[in-house]
N, C-alpha and C positions, 0 to 999 in steps of 0.2 A: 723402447729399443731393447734388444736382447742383449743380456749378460754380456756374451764377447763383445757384442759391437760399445756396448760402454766402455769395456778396460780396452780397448783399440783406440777410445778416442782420448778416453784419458793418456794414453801411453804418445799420441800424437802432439796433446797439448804439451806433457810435461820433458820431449825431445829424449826421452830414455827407457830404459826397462824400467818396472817398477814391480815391487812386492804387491801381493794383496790380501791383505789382515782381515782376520774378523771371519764375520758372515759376509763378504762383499756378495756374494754369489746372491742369497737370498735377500737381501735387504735390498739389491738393484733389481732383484727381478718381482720385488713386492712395489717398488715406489712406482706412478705416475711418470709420462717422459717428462713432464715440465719438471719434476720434481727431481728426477734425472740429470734434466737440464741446468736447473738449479746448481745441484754440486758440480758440474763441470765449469759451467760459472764462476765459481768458488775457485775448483782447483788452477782455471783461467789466471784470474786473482792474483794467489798465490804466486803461480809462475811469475808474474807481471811484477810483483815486487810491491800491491796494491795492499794483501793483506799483511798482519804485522807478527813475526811467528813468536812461541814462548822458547826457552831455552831449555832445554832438558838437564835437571840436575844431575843423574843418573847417570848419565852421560854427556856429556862436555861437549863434544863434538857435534851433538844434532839438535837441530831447529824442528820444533812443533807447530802449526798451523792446526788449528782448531775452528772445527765445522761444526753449531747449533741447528739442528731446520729450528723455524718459528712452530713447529708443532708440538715440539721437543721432544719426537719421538725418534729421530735417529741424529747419532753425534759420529762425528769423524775426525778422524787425523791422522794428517798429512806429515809426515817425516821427512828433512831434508840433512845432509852435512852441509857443514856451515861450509859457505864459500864453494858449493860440490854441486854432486845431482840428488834429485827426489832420489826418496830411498822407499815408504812404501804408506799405501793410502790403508785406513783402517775405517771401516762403516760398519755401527752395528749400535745396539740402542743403549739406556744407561749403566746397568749392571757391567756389561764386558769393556763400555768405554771408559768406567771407572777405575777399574783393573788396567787395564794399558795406562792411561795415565799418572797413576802411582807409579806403577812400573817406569815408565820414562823418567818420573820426578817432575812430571809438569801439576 
């Protein structure tokens, strides 16, 4: 599927606007749709109350949900306030998802 049609459908699962961090652009337009399909699964999940988020030291107030593929070539995450709405999806491979995660404190 194409770039917009993914963050439409993300923005459909997660009932709100959301940010989008990183290379989303490129990294959705390099993955496979299963692999596509994949992370909306995931961000599914999430919404669902299924996955379990980390807490951000850096900040108090927001919940981390963290996305592996099994290939470990791209990592993601998902930002929420606690008790709130998603705030913004972050996809892009180790080096920049190591930077946002220090960053957060997760």
């Amino acid at each position: 599927m194409q770039v917009n049609e993914f963050k439409l459908k993300v923005k459909e699962i997660l009932e709100t606007e959301i940010k989008f961090d990183g290379y989303v652009n490129l990294v959705v337009k390099n993955l496979s749709e299963r692999k596509q399909q994949i992370i909306l699964d995931w961000i599914k999940r999430c919404k669902q109350g299924v996955e379990i988020p980390e807490p951000c030291k850096q900040f108090k107030l927001l919940m981390a949900f963290i996305y592996k593929s099994n290939d470990n070539k791209i990592r993601g995450i998902l930002t929420k306030e606690k008790n709130k709405y998603f705030i913004e999806l972050f996809l892009d491979k180790h080096k920049y998802y190591d930077e946002k995660r220090r960053y957060l404190g997760i």
